[in-house]
Backbone bond lengths (Angstrom), bond angles and torsions (degrees), N, CA, C in turn:
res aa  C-N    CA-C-N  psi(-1)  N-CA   C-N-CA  omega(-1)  CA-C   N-CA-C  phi
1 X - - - 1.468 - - 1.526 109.37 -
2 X 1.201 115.43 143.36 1.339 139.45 -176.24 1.805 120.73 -63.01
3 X 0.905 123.35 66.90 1.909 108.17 -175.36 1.388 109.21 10.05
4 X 1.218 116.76 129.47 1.503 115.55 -167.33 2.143 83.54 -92.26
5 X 1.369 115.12 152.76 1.724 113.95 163.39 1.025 111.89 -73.57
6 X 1.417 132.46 -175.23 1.393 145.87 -170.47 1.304 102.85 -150.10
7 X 1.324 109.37 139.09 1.542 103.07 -176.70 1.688 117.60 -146.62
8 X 1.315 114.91 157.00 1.231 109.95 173.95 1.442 128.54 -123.12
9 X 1.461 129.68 116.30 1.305 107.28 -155.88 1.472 100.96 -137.51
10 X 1.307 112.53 158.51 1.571 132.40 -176.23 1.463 116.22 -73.48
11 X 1.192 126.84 63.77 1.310 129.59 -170.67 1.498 136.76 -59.62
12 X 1.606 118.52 21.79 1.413 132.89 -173.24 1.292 106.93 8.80
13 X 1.497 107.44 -164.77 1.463 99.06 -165.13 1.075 106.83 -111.52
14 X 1.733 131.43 -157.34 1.564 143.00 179.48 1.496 120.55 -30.87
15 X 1.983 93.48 -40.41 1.455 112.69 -159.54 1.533 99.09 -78.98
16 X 1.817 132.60 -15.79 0.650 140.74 161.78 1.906 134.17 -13.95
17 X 1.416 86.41 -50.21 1.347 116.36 166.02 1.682 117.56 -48.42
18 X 1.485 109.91 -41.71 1.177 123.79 -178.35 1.497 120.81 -79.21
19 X 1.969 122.00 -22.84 1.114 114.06 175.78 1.347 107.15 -85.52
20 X 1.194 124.45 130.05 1.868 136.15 -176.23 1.557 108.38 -89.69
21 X 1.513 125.89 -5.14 1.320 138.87 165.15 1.436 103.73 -76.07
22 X 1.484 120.87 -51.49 1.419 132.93 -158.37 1.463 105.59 -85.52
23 X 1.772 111.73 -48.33 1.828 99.95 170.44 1.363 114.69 -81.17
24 X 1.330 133.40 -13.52 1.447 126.54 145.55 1.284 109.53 -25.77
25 X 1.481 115.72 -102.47 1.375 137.72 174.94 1.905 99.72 -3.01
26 X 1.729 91.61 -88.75 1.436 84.23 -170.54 1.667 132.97 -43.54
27 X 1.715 108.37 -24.72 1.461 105.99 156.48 1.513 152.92 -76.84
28 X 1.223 91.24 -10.25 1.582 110.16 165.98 1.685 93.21 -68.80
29 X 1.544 90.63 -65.57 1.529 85.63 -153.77 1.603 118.11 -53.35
30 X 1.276 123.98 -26.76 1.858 133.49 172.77 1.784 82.62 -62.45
31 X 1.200 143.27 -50.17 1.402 135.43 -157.87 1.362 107.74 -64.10
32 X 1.338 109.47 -19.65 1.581 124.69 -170.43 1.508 105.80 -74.98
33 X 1.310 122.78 -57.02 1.134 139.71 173.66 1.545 134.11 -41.84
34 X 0.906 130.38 144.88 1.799 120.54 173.15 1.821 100.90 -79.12
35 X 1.148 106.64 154.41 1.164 111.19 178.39 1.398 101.92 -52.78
36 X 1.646 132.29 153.80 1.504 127.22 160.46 1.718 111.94 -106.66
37 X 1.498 99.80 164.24 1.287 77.30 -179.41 1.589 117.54 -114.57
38 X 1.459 115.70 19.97 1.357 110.42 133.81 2.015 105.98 -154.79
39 X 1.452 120.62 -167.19 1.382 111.02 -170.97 1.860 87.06 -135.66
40 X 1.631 87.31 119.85 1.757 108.27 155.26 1.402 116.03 -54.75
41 X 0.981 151.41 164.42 1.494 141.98 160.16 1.621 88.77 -152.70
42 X 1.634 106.52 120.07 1.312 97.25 157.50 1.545 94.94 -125.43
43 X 1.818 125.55 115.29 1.801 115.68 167.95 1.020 109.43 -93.78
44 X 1.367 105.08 -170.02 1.161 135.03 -162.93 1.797 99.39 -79.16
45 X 1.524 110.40 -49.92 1.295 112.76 -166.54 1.675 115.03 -83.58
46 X 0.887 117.17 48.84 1.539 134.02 -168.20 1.581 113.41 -145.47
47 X 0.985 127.19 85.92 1.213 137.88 175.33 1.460 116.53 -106.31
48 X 1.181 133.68 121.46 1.754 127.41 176.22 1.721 104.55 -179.17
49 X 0.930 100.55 109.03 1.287 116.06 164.66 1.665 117.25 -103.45
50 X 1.680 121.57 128.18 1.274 120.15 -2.74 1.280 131.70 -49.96
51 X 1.422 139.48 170.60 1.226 137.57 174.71 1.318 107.45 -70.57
52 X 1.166 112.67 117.41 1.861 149.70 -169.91 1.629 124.39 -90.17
53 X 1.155 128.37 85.23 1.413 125.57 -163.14 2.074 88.28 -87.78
54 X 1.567 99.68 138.01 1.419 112.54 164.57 1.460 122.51 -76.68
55 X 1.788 110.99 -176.76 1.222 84.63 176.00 1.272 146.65 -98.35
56 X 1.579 116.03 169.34 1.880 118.59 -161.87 1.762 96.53 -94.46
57 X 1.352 111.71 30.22 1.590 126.71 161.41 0.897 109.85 -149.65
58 X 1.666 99.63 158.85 1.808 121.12 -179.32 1.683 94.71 -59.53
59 X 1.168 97.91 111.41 1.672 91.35 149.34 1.267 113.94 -140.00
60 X 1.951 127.23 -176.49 1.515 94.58 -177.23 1.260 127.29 -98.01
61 X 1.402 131.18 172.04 1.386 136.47 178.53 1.496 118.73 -45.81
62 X 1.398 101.46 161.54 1.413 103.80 -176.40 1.946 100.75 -104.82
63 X 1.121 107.62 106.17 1.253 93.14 -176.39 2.047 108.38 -95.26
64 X 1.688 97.39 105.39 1.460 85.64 -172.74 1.691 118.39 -132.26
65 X 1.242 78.41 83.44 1.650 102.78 178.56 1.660 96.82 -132.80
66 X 1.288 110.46 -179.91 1.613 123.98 -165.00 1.834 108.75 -162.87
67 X 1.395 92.19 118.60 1.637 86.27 172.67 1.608 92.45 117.82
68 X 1.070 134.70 -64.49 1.543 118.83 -167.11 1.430 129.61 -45.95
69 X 1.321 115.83 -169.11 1.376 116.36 -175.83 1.486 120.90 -78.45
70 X 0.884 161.90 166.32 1.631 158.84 159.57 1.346 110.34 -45.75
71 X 1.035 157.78 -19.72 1.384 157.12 -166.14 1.537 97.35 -113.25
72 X 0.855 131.62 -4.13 1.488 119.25 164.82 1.579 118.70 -78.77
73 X 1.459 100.85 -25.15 1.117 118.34 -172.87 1.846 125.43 -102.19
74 X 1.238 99.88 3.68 1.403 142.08 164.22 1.595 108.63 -76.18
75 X 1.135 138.62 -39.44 1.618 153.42 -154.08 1.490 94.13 -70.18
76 X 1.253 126.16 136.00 1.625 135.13 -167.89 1.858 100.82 -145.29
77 X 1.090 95.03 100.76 1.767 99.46 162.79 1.250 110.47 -104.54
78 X 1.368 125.62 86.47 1.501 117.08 163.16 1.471 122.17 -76.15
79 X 1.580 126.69 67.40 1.223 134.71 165.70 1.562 95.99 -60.55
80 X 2.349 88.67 138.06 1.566 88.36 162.34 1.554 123.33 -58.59
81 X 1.425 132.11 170.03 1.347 129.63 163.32 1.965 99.18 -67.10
82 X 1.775 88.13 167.37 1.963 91.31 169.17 1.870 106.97 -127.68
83 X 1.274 116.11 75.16 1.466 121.98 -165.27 1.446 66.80 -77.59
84 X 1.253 158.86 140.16 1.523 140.40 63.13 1.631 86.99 -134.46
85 X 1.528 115.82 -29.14 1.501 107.80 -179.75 1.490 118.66 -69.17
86 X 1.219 115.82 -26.31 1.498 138.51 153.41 1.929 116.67 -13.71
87 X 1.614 52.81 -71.39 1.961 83.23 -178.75 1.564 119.82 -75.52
88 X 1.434 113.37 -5.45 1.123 130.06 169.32 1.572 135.48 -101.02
89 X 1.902 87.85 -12.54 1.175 100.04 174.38 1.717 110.16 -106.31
90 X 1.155 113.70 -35.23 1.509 120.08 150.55 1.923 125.43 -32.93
91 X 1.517 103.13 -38.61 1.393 93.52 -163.14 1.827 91.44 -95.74
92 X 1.795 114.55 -6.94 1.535 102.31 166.16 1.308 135.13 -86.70
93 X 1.427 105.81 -16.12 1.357 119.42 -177.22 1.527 107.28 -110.20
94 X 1.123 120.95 -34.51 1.684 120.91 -177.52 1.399 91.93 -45.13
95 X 2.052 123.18 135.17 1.524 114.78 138.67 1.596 91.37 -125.33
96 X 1.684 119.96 -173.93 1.392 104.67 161.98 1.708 108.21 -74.51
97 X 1.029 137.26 -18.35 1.388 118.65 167.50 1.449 119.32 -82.45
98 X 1.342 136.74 36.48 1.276 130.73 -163.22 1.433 102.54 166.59
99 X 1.872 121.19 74.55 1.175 139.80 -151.59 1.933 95.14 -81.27
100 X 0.849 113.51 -171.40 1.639 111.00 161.66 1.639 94.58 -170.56
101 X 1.672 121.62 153.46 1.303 124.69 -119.77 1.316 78.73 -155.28
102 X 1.274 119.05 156.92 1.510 127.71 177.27 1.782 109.78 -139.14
103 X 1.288 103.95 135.30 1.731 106.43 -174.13 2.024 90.68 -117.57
104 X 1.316 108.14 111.71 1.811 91.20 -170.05 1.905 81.98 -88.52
105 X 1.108 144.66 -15.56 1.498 125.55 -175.02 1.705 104.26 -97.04
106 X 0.694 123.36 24.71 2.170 124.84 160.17 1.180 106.73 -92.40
107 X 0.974 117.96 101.00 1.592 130.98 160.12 1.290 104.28 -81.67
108 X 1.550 101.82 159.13 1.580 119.25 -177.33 1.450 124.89 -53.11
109 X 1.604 115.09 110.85 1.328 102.38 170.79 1.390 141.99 -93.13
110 X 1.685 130.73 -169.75 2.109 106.01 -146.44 1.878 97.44 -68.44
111 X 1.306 117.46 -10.21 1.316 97.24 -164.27 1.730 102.70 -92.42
112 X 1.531 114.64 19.38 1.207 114.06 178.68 1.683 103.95 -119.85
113 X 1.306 114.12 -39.58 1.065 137.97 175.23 1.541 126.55 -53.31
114 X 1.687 112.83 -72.25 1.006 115.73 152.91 1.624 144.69 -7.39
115 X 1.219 106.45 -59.55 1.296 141.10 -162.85 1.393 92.80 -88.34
116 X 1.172 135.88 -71.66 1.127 151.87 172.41 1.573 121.20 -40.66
117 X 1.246 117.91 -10.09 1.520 122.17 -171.55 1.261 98.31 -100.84
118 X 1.524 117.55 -32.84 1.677 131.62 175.47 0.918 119.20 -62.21
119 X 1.382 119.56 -51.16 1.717 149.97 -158.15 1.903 102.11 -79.66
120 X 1.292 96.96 -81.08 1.305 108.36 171.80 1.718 130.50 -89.22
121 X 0.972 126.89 33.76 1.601 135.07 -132.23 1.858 104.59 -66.74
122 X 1.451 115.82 -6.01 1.419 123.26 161.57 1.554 132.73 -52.65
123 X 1.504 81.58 -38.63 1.433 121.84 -173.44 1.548 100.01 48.31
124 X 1.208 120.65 54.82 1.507 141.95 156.17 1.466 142.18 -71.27
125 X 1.792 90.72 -4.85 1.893 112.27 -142.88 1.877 83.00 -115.75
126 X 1.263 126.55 118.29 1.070 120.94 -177.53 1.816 119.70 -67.72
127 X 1.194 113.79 142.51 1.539 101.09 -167.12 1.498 139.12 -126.55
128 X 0.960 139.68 81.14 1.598 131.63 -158.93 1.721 107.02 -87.98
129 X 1.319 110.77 164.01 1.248 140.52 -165.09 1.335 110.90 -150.99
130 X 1.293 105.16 115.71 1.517 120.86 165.99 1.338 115.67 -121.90
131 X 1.247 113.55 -173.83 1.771 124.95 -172.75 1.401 113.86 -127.94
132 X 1.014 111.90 153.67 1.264 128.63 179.67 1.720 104.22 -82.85
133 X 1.324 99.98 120.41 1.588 93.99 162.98 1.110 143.36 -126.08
134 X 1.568 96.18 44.23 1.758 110.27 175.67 2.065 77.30 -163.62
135 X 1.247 96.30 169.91 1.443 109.49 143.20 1.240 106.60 -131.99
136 X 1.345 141.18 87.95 1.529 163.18 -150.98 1.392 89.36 -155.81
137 X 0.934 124.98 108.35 1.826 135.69 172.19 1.350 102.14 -50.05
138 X 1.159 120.38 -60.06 1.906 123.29 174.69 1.107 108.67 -65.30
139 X 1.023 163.16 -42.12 1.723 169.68 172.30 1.919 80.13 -47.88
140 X 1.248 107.20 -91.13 1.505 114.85 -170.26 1.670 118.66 -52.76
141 X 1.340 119.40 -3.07 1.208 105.60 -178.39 1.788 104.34 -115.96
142 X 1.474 110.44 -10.64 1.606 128.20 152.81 1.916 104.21 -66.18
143 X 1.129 133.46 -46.55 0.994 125.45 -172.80 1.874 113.99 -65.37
144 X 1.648 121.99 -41.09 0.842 147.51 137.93 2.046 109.59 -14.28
145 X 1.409 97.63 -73.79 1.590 105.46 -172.73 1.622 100.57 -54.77
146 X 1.358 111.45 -37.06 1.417 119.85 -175.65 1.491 121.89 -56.17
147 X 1.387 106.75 -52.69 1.366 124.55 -165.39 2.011 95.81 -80.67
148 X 1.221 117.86 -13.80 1.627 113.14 -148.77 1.738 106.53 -74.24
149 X 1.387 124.26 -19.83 1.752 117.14 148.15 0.820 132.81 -50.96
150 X 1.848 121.60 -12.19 1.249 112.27 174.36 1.738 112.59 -78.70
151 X 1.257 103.56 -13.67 1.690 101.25 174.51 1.676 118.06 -54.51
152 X 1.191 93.58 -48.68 1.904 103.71 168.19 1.385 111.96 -62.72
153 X 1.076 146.80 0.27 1.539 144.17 140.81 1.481 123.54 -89.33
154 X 1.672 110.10 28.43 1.485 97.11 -163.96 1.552 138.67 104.53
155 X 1.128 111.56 -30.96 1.846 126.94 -138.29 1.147 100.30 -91.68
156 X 1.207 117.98 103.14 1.926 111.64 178.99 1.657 105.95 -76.72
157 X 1.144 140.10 112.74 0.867 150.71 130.54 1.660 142.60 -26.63
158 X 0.996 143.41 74.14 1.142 146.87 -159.07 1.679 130.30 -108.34
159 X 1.559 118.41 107.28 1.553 110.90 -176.34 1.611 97.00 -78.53
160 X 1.230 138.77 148.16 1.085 144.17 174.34 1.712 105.00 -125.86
161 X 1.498 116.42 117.37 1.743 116.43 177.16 1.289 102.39 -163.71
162 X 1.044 131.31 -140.01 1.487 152.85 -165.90 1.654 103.07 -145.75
163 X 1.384 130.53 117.58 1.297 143.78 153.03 1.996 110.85 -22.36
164 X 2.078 104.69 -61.65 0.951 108.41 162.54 1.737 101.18 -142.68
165 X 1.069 91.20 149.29 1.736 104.93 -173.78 1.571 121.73 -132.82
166 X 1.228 110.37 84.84 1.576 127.46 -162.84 1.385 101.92 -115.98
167 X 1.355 147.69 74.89 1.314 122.05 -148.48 1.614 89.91 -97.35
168 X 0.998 137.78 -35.75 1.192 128.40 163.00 1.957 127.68 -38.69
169 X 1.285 113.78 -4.58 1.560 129.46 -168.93 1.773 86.08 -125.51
170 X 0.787 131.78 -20.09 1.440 119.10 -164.53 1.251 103.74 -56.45
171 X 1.327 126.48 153.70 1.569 129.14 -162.71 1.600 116.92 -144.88
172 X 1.323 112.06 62.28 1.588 123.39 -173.75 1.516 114.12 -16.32
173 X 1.238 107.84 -54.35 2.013 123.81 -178.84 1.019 107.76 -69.44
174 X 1.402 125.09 14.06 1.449 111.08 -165.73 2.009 90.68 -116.15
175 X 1.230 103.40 138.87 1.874 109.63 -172.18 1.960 99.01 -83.13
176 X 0.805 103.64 -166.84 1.564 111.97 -155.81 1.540 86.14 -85.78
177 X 0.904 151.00 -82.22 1.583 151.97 -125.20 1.606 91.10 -101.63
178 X 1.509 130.20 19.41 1.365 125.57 148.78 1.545 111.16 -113.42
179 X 1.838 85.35 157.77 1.815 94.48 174.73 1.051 116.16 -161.71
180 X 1.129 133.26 148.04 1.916 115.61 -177.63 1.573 117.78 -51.95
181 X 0.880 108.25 -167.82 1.590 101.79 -176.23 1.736 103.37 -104.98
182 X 1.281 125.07 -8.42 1.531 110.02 147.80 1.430 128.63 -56.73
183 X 1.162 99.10 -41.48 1.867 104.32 -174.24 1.263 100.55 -86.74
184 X 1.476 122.86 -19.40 1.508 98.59 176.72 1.533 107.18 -82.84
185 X 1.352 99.14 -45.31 1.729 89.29 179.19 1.540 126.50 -54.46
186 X 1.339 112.93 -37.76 1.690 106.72 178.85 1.823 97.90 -58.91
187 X 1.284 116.47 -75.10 1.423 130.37 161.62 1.635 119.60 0.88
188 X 1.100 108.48 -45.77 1.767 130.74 162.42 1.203 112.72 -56.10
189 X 1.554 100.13 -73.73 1.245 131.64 -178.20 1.379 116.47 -49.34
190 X 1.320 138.41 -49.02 1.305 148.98 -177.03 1.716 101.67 -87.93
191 X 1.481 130.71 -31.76 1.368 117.35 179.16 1.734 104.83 -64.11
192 X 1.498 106.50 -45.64 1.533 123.29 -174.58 1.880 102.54 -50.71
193 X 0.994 116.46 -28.71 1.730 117.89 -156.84 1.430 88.07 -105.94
194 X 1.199 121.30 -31.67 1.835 106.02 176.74 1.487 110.17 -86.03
195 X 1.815 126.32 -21.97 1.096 99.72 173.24 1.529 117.07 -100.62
196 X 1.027 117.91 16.87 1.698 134.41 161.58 1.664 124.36 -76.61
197 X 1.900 97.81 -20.01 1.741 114.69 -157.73 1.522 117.16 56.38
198 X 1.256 115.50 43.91 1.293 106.45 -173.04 1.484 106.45 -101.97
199 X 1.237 107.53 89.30 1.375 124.36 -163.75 1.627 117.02 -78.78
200 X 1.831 101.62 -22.86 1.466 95.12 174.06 1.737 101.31 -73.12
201 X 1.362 105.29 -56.48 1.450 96.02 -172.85 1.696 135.59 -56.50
202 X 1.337 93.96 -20.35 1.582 95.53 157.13 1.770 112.77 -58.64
203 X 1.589 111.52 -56.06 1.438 117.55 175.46 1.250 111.85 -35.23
204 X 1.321 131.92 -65.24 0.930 141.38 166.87 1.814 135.29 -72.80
205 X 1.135 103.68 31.16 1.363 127.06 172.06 1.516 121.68 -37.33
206 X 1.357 97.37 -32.83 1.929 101.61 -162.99 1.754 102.17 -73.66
207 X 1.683 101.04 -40.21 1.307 99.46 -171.69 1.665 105.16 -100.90
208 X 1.156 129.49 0.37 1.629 145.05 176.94 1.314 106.19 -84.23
209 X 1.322 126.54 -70.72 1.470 131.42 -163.75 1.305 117.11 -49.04
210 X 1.356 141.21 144.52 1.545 116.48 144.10 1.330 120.79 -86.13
211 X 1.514 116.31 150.97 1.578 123.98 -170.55 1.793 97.07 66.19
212 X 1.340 128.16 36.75 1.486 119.10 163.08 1.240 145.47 -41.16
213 X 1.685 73.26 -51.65 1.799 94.64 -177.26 1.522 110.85 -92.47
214 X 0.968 116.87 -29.53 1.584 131.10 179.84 1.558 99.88 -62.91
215 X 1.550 122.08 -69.09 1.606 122.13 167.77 1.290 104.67 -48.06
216 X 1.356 142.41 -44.52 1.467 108.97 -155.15 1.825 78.29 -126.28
217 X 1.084 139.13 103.13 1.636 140.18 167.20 1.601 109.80 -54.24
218 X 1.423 95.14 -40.45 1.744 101.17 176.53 1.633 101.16 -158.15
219 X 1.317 109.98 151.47 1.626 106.83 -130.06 1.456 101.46 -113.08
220 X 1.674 119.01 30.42 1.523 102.73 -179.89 1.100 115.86 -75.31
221 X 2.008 114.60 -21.61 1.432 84.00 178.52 1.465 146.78 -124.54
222 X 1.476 85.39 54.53 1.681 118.92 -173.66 1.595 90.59 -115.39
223 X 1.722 109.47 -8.37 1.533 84.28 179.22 1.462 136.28 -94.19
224 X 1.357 106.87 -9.02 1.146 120.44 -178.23 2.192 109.03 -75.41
225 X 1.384 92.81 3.03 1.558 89.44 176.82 1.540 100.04 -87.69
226 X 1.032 134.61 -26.97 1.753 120.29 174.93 1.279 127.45 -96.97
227 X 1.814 99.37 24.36 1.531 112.54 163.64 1.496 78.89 -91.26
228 X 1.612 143.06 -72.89 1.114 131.77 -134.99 1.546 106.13 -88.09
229 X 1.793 120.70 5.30 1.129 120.57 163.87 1.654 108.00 -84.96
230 X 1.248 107.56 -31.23 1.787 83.51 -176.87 1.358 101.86 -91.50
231 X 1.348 136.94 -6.82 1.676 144.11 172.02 1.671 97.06 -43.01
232 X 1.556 111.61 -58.22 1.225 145.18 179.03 1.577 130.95 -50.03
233 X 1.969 89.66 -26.78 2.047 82.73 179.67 0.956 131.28 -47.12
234 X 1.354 123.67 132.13 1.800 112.75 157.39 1.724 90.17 127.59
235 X 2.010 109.95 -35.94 0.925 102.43 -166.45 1.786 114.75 -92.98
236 X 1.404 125.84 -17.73 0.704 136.02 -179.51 1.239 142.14 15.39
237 X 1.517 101.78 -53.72 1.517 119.44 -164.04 1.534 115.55 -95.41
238 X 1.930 108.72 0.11 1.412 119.00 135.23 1.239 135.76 -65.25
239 X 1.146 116.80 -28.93 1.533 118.04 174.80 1.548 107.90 -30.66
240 X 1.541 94.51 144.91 1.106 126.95 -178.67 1.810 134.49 -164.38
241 X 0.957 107.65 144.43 1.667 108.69 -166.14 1.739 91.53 -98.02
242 X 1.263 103.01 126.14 1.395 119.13 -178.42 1.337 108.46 -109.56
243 X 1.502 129.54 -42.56 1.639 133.84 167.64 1.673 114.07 -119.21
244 X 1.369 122.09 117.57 1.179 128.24 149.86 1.023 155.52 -94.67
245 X 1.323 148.32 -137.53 1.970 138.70 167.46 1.270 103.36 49.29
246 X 1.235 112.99 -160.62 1.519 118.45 -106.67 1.814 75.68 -148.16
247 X 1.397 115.82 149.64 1.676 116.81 139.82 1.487 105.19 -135.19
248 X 0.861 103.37 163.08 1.840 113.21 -172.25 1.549 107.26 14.51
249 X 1.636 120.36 28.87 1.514 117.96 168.27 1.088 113.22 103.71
250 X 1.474 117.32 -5.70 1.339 103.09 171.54 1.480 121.56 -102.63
251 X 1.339 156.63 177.07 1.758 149.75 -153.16 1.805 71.82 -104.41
252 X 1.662 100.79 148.96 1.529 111.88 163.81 1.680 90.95 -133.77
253 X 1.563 118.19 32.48 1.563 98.64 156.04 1.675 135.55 -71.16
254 X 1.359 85.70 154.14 1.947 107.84 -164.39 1.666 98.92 -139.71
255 X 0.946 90.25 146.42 1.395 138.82 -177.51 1.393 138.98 -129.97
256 X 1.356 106.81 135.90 1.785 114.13 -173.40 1.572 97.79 -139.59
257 X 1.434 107.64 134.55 1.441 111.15 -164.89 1.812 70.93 -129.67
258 X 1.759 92.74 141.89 1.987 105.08 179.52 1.171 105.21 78.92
C-alpha cells in the first residue's frame, strides 16, 4: 500500500453545504484519493487537554453552532466508530508524561463532519476524532510526527480549520476571489511558506505573518495545520494547494502533503 497523504483543509461552516463550488471541490478532491481505511479528524472546535480520543461508536454529532436555520441541524453522519485505530492511536501518543483520555459519548463535531459528508458522503469510512491539547504549534506539530505511521496503514489524516478565521471581518458582499487585504496578505503569506517548506516560519506565524493576529484573533484554526504538517515530514516537497479563494473574505486554502 501506497503512503496514504495528509491533509489540511478549511472546513467553512454548516452553510457550507450550500456552496456547490466548495462541495464540488471537496469531491473531486476525495475522488482523487485511494479509498482510506479509516479518517483522523483533528478540528478546530475540539480543544481538551489531556489529549482526548472521541467516540470508537456511532453516536450522534455535536452540532455546535447557534443561530442557523433548522435543517442544519437535521444533518446525520452515521460514520462507523474506529476502536482498533483508537488503540493505535493510544499506543503512539500515550507516554507516562503525556496521558491521553477517552470521551466514548462526543460525537463528531461540524468541523469534522461537514467536510466529511462531501468527501465521504456514504459515511462508510470509519472515523476517529481527537483534540487538540495545546495550541502550541510545536506541541501540535510533535503530535502530528507521532501519529504519521498511521499513514502506512491507510489512515487519512485530516487538520480541519480555517486558512484565516476573523469572523468579525467576514464580508457577506464580498464575491469569492475577494478579501480584505488582511486575509489576502496572511493567505499569500502562508501559501509562499508552505511552498518554500518553511516550517519554522509557519511555527512561528504569530510574529512571521503579516495581518497574523488580525487573521487568526485566536489561533485554533490555523492550528490544526501543524498536526497535518508534522503528519507530513519527510514529505514536504509534495505539498500542494488543492482548494483556494476566499468566501465572505476569509482564505479557504487546503492542502495535501504525499
Amino acid at each position: 500500500m501506497t503512503r496514504t497523504p495528509v491533509l489540511y483543509l478549511s472546513h467553512g461552516a454548516p452553510p457550507l453545504a450550500d456552496d456547490r463550488l466548495w462541495t464540488g471541490q471537496l469531491a473531486r478532491w476525495s475522488g482523487e484519493l485511494d479509498r482510506p481505511t479509516a479518517v483522523l479528524v483533528v478540528s478546530a472546535h475540539w480543544e481538551e487537554a489531556p489529549l482526548t480520543l472521541g467516540a470508537t461508536t456511532t453516536v450522534p454529532l455535536i452540532y455546535d453552532f447557534w443561530g442557523f436555520p433548522e435543517h442544519y441541524y437535521q444533518v446525520t453522519y452515521p460514520a462507523p466508530g474506529a476502536p482498533e485505530l483508537a488503540d493505535k492511536v493510544r499506543k503512539l501518543l500515550r507516554t507516562p508524561q503525556t496521558p491521553v483520555h477517552d470521551d466514548p459519548a462526543r460525537g463528531l463535531d461540524h468541523g469534522a463532519y461537514v467536510p466529511l459528508v462531501e468527501m465521504f458522503p456514504e459515511a462508510d469510512v470509519p472515523v476517529l476524532q481527537i483534540s487538540m491539547p495545546s495550541l502550541d504549534p510545536q506541541v501540535l506539530y510533535e503530535v502530528g510526527r507521532r501519529l504519521a505511521p498511521l499513514r502506512d496503514e491507510g489512515v487519512l489524516i485530516i487538520g480541519s480549520g480555517f486558512f484565516t478565521h476573523n469572523l468579525g471581518g467576514m464580508n457577506r458582499a464580498l464575491p469569492g476571489d475577494q478579501a480584505p487585504d488582511w486575509s489576502a496578505e496572511f493567505d499569500a503569506w502562508g501559501r509562499a511558506a508552505l511552498d518554500a517548506q518553511d516550517i519554522d516560519a509557519l511555527l512561528d506565524f504569530e510574529v512571521k505573518a503579516p495581518s497574523g493576529r488580525i487573521a487568526h484573533p485566536r489561533t485554533e484554526h490555523f492550528a490544526p495545520l501543524f498536526v497535518t504538517l508534522g503528519a507530513g515530514e519527510g514529505d514536504q516537497e509534495t505539498q500542494r494547494t488543492v482548494i483556494d479563494g476566499f468566501w465572505y473574505g476569509l482564505a479557504k486554502r487546503s492542502i495535501q502533503i504525499g
